[in-house]
C-alpha positions as CSV (number, residue, x, y, z in Angstrom):
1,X,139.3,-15.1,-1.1
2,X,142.0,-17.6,-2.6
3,X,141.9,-16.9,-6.4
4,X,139.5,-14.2,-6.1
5,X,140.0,-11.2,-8.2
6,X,139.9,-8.1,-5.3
7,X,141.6,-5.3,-7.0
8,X,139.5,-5.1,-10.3
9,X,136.7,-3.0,-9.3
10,X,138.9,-0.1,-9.7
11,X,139.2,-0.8,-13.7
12,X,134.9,-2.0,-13.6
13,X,135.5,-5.9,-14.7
14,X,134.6,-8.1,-12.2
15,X,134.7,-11.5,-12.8
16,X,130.9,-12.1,-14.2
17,X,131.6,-9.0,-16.6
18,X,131.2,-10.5,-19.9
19,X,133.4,-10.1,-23.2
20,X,131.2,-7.5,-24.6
21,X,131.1,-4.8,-21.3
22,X,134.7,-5.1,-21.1
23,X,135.9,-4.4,-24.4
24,X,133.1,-1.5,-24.0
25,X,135.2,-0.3,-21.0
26,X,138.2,-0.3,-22.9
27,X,137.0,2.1,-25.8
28,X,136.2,4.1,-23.3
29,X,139.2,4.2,-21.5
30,X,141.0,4.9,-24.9
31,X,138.7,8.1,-25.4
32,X,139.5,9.0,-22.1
33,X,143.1,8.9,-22.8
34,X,142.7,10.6,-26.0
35,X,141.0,13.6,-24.7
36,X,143.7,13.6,-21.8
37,X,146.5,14.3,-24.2
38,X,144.7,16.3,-26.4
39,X,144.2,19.0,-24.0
40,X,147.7,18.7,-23.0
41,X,148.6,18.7,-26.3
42,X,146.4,22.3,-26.2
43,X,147.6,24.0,-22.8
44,X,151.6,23.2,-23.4
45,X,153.5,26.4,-25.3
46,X,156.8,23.7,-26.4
47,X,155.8,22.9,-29.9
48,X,158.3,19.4,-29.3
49,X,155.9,18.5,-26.4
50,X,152.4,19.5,-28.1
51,X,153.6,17.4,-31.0
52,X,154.3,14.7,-28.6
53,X,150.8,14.8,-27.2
54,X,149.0,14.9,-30.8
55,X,150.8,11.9,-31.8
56,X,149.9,10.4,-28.2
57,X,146.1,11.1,-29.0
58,X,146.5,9.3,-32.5
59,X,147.8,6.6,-30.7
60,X,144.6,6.1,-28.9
61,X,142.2,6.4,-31.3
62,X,144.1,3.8,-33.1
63,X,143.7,1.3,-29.9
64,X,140.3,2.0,-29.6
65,X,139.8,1.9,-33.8
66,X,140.8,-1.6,-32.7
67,X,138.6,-2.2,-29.8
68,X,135.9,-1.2,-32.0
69,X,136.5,-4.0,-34.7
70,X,137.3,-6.6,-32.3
71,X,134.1,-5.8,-30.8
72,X,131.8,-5.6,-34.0
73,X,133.4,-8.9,-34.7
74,X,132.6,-10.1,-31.4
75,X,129.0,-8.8,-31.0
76,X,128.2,-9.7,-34.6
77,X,129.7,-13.1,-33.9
78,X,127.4,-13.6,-30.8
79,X,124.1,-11.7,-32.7
């Protein structure tokens, strides 16, 4: 088990999991987390804390705006 990676199955990479699935798994993950504070952003009455939220979610879609290039790049690269 020496330099075996044991804990990554929890976030899907393993160590076979190529460049592509990963940064796949990552946009995801960044919708995931968008949605997450957008309906927090919906169910909290503070307006301090909904704004909070909103600017959480637009924080997100801007990772994942950057997933996505880095992956065109990538996958257009490789095509």
């Amino acid at each position: 088990m020496g330099g075996q990676m044991t804990n990554v199955d929890e976030f899907g990479v393993r160590e076979d999991t190529r460049p592509e699935e990963a940064l796949r798994l990552a946009m995801a993950r960044e919708r995931k987390a968008q949605e997450f504070y957008l309906r927090c952003a919906s169910i909290v009455g503070d307006p301090g804390v909904r704004k909070m939220f909103e600017f959480l979610a637009k924080e997100e879609s801007k990772h994942h705006d950057l997933l996505e290039g880095e992956y065109n790049r990538f996958v257009a690269r490789e095509g």
